[in-house]
PyMOL Python script that loads the backbone (N, CA, C, O; Angstrom):
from pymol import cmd

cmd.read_pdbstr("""\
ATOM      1  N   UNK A   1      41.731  12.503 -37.186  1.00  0.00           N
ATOM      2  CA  UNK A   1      40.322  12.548 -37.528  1.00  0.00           C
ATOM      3  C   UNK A   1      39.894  11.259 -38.198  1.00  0.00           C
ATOM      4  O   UNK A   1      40.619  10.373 -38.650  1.00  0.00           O
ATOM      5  N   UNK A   2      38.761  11.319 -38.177  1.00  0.00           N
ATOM      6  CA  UNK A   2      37.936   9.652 -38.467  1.00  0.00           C
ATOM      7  C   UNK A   2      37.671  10.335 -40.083  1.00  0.00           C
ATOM      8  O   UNK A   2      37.522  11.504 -40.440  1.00  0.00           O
ATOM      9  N   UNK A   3      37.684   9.349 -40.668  1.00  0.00           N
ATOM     10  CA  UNK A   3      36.838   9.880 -42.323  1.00  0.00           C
ATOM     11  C   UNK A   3      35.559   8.357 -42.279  1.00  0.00           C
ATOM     12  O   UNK A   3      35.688   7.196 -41.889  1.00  0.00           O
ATOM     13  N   UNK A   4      34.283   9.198 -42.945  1.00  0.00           N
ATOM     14  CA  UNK A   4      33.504   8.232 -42.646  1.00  0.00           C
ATOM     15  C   UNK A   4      32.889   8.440 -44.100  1.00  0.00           C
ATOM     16  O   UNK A   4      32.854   9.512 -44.705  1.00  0.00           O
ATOM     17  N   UNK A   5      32.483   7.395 -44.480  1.00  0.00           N
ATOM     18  CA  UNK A   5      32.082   6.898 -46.190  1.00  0.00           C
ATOM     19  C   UNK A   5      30.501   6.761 -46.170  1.00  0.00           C
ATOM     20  O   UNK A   5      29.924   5.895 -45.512  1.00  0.00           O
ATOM     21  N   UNK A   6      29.949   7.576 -46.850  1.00  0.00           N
ATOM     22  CA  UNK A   6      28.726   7.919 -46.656  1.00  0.00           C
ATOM     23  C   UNK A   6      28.123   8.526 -48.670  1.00  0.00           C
ATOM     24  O   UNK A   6      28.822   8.993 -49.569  1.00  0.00           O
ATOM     25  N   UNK A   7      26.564   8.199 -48.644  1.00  0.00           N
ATOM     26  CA  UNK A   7      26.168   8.418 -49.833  1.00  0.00           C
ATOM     27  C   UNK A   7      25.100   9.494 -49.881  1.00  0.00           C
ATOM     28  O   UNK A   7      24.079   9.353 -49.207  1.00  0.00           O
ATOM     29  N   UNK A   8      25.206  10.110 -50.321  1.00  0.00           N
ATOM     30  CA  UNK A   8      23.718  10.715 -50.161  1.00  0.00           C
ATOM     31  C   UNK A   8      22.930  10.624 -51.332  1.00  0.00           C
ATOM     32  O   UNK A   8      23.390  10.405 -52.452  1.00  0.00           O
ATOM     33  N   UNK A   9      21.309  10.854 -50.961  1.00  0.00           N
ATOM     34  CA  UNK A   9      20.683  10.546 -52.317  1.00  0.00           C
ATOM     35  C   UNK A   9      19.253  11.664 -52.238  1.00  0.00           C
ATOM     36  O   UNK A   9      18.863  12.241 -51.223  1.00  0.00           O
ATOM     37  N   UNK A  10      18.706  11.739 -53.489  1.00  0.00           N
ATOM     38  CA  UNK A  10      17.599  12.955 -53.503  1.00  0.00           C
ATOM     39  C   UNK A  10      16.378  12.034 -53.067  1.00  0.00           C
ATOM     40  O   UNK A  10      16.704  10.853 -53.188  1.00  0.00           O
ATOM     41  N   UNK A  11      15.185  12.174 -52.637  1.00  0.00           N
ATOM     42  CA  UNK A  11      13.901  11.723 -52.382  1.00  0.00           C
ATOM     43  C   UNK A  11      12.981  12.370 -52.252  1.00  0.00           C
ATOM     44  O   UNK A  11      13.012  13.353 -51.510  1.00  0.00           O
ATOM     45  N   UNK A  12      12.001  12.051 -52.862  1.00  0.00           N
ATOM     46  CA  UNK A  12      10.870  12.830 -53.082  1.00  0.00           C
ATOM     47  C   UNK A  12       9.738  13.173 -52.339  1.00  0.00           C
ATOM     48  O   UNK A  12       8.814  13.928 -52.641  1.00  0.00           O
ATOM     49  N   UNK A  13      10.040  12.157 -50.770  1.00  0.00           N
ATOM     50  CA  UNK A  13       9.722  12.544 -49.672  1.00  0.00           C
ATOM     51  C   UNK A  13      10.124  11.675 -48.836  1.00  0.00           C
ATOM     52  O   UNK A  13      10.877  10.881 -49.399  1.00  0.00           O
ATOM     53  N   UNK A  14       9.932  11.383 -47.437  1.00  0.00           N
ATOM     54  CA  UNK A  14      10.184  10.633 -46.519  1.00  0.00           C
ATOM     55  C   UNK A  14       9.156   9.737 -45.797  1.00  0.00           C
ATOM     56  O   UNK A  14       8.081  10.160 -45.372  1.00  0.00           O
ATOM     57  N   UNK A  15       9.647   8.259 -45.679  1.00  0.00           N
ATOM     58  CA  UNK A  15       9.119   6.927 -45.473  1.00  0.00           C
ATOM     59  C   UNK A  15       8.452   7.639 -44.559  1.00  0.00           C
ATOM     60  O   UNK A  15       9.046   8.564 -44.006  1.00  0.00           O
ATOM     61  N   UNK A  16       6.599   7.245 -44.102  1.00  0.00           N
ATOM     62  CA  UNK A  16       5.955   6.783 -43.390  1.00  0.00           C
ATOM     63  C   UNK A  16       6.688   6.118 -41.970  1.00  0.00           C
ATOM     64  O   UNK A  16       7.420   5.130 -42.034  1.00  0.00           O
ATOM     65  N   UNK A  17       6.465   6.610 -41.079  1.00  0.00           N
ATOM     66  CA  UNK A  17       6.863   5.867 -39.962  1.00  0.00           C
ATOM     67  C   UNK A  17       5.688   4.362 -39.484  1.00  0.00           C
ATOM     68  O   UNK A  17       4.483   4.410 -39.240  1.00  0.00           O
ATOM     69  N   UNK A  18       6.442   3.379 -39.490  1.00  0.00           N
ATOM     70  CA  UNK A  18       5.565   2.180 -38.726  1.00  0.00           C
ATOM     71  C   UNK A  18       4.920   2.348 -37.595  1.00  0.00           C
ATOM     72  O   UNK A  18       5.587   2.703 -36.623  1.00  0.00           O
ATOM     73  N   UNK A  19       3.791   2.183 -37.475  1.00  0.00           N
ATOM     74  CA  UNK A  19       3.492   2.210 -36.179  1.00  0.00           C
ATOM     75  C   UNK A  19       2.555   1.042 -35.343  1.00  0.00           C
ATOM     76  O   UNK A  19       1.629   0.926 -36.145  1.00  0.00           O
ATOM     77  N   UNK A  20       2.375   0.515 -34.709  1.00  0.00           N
ATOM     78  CA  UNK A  20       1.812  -0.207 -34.034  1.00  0.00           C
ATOM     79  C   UNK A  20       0.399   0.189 -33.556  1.00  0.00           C
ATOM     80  O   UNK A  20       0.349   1.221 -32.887  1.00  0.00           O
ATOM     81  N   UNK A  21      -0.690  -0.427 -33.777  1.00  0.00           N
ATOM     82  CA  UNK A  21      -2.057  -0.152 -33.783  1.00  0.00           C
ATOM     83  C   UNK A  21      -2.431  -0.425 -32.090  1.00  0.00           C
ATOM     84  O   UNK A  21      -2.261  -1.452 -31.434  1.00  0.00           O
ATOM     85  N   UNK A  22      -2.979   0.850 -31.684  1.00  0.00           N
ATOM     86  CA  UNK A  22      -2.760   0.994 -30.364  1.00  0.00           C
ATOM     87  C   UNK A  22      -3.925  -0.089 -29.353  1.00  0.00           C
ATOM     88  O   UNK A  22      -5.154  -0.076 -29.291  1.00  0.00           O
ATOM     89  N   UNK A  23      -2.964  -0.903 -28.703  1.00  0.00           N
ATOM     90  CA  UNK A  23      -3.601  -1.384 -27.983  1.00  0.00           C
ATOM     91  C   UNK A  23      -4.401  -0.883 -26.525  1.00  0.00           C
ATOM     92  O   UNK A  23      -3.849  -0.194 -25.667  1.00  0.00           O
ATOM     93  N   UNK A  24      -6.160  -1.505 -26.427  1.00  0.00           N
ATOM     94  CA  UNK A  24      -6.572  -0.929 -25.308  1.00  0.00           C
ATOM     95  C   UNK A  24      -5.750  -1.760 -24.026  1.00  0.00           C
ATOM     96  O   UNK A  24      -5.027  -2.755 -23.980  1.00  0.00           O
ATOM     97  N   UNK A  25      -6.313  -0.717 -22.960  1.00  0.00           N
ATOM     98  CA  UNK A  25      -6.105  -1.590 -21.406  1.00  0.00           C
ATOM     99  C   UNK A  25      -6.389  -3.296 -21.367  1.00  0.00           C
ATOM    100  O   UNK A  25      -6.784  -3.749 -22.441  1.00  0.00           O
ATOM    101  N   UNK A  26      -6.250  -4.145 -20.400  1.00  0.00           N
ATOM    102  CA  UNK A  26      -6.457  -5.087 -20.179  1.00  0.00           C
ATOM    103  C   UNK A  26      -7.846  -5.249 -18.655  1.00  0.00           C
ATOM    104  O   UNK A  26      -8.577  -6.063 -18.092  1.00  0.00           O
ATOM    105  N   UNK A  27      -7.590  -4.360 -18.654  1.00  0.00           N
ATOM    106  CA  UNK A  27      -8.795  -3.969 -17.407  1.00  0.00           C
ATOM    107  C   UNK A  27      -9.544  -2.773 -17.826  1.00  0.00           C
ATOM    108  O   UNK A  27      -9.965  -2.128 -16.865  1.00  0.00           O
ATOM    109  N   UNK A  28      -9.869  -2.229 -19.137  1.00  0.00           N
ATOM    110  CA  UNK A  28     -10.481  -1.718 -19.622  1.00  0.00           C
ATOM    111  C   UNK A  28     -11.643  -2.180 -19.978  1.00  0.00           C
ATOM    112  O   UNK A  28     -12.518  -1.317 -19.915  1.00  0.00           O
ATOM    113  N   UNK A  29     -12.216  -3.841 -20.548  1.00  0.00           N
ATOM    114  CA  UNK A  29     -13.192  -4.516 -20.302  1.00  0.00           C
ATOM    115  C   UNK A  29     -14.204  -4.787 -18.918  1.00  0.00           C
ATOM    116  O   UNK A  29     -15.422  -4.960 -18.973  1.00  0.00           O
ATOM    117  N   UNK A  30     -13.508  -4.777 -17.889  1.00  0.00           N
ATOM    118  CA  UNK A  30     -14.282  -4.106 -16.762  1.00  0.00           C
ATOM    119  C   UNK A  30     -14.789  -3.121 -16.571  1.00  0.00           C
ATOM    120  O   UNK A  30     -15.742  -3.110 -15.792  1.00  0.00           O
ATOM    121  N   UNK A  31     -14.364  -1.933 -17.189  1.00  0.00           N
ATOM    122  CA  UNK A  31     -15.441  -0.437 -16.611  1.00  0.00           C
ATOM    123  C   UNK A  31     -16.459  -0.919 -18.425  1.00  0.00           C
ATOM    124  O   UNK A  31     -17.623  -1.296 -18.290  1.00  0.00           O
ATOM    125  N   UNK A  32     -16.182  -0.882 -19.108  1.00  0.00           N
ATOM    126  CA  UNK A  32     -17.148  -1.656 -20.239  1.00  0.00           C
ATOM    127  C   UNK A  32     -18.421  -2.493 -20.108  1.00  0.00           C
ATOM    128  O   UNK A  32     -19.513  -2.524 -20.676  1.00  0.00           O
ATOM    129  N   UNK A  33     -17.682  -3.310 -18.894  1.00  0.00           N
ATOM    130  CA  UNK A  33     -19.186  -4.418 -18.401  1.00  0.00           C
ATOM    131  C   UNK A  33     -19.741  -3.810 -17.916  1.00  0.00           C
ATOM    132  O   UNK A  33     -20.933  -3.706 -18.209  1.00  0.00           O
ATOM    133  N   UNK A  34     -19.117  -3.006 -16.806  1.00  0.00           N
ATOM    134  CA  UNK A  34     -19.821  -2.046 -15.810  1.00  0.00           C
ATOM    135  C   UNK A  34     -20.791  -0.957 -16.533  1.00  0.00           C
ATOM    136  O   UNK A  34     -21.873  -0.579 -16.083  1.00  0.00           O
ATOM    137  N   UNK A  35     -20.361  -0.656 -17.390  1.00  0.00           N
ATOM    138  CA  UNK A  35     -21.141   0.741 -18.175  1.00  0.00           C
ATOM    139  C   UNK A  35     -22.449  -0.231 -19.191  1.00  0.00           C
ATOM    140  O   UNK A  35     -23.563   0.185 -19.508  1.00  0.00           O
ATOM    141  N   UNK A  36     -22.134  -0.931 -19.358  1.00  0.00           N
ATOM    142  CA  UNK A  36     -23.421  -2.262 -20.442  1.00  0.00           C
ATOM    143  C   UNK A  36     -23.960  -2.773 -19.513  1.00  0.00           C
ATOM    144  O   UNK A  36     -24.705  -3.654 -19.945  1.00  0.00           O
ATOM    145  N   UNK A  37     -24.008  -2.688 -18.155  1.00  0.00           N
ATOM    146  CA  UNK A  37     -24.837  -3.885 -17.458  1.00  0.00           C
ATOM    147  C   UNK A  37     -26.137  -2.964 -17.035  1.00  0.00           C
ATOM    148  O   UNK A  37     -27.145  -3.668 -16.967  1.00  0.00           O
ATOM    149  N   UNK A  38     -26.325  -1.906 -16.806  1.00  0.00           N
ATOM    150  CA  UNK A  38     -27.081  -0.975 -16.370  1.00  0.00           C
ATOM    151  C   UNK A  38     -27.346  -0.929 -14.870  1.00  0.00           C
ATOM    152  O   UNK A  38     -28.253  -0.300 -14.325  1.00  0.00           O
ATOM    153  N   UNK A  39     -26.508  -1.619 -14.336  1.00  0.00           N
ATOM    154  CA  UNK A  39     -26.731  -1.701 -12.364  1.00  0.00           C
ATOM    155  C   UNK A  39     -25.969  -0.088 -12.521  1.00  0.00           C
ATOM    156  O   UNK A  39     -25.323   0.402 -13.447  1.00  0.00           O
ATOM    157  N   UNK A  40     -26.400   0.493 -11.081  1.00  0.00           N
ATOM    158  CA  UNK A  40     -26.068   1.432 -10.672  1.00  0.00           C
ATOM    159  C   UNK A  40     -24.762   1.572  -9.700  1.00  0.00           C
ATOM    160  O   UNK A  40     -24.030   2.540  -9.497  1.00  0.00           O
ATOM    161  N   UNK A  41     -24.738  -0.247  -8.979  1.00  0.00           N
ATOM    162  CA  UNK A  41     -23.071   0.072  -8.540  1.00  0.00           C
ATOM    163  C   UNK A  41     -22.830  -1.708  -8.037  1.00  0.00           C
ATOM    164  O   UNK A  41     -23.509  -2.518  -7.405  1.00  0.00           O
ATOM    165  N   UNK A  42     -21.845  -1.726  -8.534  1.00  0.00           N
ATOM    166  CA  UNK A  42     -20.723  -3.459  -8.447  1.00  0.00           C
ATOM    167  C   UNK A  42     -20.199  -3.240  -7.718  1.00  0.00           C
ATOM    168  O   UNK A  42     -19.967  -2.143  -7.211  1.00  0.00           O
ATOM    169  N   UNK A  43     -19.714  -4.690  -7.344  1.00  0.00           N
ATOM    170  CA  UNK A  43     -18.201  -4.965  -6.752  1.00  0.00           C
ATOM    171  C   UNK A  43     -17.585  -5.972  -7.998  1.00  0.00           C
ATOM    172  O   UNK A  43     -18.107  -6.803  -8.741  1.00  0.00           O
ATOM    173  N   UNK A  44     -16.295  -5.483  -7.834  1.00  0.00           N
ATOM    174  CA  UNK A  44     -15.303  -6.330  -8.683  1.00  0.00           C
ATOM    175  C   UNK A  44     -15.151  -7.845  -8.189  1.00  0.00           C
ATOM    176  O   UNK A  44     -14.475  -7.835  -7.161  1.00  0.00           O
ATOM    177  N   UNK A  45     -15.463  -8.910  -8.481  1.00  0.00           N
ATOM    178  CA  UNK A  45     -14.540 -10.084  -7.931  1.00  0.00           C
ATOM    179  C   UNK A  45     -13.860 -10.573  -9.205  1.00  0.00           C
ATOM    180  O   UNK A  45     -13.764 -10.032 -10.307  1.00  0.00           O
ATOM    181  N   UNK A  46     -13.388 -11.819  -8.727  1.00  0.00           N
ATOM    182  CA  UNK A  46     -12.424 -12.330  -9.482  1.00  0.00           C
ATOM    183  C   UNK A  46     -11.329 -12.568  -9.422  1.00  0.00           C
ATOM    184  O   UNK A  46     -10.871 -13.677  -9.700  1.00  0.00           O
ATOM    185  N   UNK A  47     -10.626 -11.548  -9.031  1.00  0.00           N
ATOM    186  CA  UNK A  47      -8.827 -10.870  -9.535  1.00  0.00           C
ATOM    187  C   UNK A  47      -8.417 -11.045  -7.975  1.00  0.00           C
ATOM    188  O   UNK A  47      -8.820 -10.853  -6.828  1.00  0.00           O
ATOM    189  N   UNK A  48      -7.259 -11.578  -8.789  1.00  0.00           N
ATOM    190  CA  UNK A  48      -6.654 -11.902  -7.356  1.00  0.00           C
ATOM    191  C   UNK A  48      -5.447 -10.492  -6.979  1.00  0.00           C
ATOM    192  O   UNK A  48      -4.405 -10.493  -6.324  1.00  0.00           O
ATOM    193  N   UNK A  49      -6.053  -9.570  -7.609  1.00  0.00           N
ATOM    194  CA  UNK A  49      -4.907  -8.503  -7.628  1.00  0.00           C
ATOM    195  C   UNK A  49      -5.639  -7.695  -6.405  1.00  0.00           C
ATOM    196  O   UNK A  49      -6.744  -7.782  -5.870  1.00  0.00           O
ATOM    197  N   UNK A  50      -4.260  -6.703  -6.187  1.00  0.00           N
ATOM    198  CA  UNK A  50      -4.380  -6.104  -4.476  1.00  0.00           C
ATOM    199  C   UNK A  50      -5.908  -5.043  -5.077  1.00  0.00           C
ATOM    200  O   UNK A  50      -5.954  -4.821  -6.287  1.00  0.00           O
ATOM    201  N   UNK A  51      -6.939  -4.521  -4.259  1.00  0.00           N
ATOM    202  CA  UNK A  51      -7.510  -3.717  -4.501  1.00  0.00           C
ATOM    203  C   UNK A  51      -7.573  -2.494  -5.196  1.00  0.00           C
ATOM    204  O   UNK A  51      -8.267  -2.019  -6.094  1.00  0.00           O
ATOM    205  N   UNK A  52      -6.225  -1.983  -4.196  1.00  0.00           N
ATOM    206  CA  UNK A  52      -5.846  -0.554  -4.385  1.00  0.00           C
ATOM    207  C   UNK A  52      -5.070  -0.293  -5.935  1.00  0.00           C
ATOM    208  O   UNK A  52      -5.098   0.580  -6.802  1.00  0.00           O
ATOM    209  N   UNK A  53      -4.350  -1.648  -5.701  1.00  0.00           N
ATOM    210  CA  UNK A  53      -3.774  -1.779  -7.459  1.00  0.00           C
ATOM    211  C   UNK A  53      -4.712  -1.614  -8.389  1.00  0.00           C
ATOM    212  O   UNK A  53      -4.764  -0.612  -9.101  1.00  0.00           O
ATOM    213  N   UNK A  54      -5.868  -2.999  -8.482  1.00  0.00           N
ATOM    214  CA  UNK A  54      -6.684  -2.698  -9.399  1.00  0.00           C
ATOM    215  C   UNK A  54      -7.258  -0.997  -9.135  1.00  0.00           C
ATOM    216  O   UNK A  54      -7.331  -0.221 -10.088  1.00  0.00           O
ATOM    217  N   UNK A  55      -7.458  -0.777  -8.389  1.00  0.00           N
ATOM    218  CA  UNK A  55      -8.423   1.058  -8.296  1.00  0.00           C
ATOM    219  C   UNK A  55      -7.783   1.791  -9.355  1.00  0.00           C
ATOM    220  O   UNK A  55      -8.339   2.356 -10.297  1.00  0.00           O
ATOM    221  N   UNK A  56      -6.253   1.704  -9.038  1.00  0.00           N
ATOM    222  CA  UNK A  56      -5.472   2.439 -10.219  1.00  0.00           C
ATOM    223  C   UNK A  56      -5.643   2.187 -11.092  1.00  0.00           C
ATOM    224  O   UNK A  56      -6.045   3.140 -11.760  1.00  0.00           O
ATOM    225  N   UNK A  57      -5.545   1.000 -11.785  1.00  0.00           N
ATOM    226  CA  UNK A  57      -5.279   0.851 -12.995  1.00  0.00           C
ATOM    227  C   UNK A  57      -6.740   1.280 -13.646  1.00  0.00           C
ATOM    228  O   UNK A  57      -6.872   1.717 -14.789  1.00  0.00           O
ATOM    229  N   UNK A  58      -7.836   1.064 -12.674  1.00  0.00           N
ATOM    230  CA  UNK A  58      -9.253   1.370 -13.925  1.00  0.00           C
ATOM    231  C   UNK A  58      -9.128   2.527 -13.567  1.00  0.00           C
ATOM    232  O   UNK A  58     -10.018   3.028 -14.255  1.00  0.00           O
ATOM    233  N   UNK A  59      -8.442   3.844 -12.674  1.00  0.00           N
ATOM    234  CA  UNK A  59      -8.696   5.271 -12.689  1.00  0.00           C
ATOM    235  C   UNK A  59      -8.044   5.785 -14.168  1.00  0.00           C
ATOM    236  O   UNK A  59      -8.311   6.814 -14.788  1.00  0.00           O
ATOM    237  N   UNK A  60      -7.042   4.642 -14.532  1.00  0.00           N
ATOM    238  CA  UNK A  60      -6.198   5.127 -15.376  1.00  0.00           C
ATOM    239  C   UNK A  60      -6.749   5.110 -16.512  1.00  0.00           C
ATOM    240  O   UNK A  60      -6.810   6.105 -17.235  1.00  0.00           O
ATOM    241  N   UNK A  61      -7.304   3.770 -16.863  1.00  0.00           N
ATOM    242  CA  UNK A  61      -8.648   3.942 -17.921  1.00  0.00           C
ATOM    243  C   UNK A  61      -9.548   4.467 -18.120  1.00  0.00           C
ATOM    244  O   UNK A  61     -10.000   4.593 -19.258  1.00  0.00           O
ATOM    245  N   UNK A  62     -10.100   4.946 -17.052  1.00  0.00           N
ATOM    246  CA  UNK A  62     -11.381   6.508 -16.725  1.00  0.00           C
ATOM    247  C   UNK A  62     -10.714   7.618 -17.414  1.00  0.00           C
ATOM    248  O   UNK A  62     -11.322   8.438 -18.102  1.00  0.00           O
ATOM    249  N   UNK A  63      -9.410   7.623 -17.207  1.00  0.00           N
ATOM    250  CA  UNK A  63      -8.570   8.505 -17.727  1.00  0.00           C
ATOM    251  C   UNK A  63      -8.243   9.094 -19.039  1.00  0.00           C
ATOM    252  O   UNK A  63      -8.264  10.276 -19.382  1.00  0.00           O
ATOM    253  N   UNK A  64      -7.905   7.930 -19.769  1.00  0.00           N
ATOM    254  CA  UNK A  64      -7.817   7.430 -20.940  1.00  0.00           C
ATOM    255  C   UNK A  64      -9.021   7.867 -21.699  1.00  0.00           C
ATOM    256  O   UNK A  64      -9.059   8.455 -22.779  1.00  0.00           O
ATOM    257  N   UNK A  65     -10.266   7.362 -20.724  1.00  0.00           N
ATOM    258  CA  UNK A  65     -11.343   7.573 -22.768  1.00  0.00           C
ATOM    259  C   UNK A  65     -12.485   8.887 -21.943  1.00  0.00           C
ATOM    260  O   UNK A  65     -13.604   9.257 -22.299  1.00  0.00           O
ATOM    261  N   UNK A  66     -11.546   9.376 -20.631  1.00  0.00           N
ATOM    262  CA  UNK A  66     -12.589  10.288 -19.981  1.00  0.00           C
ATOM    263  C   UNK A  66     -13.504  10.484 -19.624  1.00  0.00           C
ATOM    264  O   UNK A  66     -14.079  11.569 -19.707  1.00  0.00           O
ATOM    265  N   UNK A  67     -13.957   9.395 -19.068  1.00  0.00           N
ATOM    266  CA  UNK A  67     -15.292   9.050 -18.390  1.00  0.00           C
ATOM    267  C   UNK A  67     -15.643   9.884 -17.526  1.00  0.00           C
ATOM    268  O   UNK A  67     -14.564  10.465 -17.413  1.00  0.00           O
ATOM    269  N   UNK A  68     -16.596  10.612 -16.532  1.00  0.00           N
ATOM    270  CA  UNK A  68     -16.434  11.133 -15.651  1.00  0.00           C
ATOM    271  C   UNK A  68     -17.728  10.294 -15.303  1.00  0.00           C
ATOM    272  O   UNK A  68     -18.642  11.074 -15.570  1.00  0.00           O
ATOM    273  N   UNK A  69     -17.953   9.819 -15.119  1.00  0.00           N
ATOM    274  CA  UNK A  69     -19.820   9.380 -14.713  1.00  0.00           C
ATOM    275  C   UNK A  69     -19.628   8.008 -14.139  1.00  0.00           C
ATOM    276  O   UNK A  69     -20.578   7.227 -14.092  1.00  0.00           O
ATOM    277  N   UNK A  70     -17.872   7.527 -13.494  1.00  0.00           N
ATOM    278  CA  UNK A  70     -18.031   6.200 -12.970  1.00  0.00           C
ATOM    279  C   UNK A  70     -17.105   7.029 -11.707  1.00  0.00           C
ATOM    280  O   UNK A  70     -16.438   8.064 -11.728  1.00  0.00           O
ATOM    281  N   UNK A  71     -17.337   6.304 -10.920  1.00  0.00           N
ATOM    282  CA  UNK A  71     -16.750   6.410  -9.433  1.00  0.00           C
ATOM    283  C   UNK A  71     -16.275   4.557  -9.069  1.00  0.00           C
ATOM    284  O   UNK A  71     -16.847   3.470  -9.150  1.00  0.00           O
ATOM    285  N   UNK A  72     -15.269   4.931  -8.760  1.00  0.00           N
ATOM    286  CA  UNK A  72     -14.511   3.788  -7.669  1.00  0.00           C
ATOM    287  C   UNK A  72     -13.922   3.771  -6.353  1.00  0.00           C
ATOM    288  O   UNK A  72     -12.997   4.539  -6.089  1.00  0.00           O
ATOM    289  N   UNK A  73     -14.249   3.191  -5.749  1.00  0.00           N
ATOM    290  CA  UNK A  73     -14.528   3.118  -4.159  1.00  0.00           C
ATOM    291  C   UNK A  73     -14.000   1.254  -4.235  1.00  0.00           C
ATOM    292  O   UNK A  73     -14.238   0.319  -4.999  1.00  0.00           O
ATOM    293  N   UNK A  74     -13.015   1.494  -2.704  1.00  0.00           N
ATOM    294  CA  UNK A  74     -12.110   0.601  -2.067  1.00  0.00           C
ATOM    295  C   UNK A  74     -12.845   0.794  -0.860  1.00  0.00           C
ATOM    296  O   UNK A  74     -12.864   1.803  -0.156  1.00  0.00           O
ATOM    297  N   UNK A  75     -13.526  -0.427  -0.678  1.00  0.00           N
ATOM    298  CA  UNK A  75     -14.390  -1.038   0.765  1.00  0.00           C
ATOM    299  C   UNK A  75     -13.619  -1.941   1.522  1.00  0.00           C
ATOM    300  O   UNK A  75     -13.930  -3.000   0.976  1.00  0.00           O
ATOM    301  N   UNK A  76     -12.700  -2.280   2.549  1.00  0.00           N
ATOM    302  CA  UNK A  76     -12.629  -4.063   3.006  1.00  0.00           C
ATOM    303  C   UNK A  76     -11.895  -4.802   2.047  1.00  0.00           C
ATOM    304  O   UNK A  76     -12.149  -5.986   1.825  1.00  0.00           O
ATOM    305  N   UNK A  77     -10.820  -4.050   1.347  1.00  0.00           N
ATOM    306  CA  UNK A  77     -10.456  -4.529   0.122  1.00  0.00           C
ATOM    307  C   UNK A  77     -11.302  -5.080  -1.068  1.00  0.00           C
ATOM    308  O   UNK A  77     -10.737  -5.449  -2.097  1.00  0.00           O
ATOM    309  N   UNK A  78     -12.379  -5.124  -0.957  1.00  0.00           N
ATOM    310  CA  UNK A  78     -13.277  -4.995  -2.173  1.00  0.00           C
ATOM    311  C   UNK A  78     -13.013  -3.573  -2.964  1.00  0.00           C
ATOM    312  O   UNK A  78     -12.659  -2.621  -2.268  1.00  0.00           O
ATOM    313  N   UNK A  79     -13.158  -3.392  -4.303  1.00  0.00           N
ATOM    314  CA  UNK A  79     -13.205  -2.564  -5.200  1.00  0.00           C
ATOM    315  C   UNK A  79     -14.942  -2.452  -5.555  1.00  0.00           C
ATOM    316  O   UNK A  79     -15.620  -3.459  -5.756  1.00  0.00           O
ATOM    317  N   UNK A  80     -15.420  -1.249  -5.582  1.00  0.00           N
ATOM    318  CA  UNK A  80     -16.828  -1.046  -5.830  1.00  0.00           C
ATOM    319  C   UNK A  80     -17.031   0.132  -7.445  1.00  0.00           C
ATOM    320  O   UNK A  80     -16.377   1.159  -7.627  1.00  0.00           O
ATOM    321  N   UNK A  81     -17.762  -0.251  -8.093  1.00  0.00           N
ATOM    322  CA  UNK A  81     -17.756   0.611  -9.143  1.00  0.00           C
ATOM    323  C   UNK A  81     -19.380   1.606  -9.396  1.00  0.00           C
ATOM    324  O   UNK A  81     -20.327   0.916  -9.774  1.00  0.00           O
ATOM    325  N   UNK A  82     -19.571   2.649  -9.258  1.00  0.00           N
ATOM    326  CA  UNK A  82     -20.794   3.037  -9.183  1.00  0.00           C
ATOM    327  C   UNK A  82     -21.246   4.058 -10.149  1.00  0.00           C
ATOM    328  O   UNK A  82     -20.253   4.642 -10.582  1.00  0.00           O
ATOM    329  N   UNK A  83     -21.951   4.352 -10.481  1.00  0.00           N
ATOM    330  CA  UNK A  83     -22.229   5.055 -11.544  1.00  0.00           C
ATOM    331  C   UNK A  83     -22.738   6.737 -10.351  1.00  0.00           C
ATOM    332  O   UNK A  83     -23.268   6.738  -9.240  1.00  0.00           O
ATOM    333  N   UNK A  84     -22.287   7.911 -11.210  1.00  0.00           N
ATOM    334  CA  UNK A  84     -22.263   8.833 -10.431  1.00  0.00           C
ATOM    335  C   UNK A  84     -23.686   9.477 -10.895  1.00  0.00           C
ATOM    336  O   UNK A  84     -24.110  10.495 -10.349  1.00  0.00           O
TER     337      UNK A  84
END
""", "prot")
cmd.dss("prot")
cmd.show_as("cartoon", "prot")
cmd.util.cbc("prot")
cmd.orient("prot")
């Protein structure tokens, strides 16, 4: 058998866990512009990322703060954002 050397001690409660202050999306500033600009429906340019990729990632942010009042639509590889 192993013997293992150990202390114990009384405390009057237990440390606070650290935590890291939660960062938003990075494509979360896009449905943001989209919702402040007051047009009724965009196209994304810019991003040189695949369409369907970006679609996900802002469904995922719709997700996140629960939007239901934006719609996204994949045209021709354009990404379209519309207000429902």
């Amino acid at each position: 058998m192993y013997d293992i050397n150990f202390n114990i001690q009384p405390v009057e409660e237990k440390v606070k866990r650290k935590t890291k202050p939660q960062q938003g999306s990075k494509y979360e500033p896009i449905i943001d512009a989209f919702l402040d600009s007051g047009h009724s429906l965009v196209r994304v340019e810019g991003t040189s990322l695949d369409a369907n990729y970006l679609r996900g990632q802002l469904m995922k942010v719709l997700g996140m703060k629960e939007i239901g009042l934006v719609k996204i639509s994949v045209r021709n590889k354009e990404v379209y954002l519309e207000k429902r």
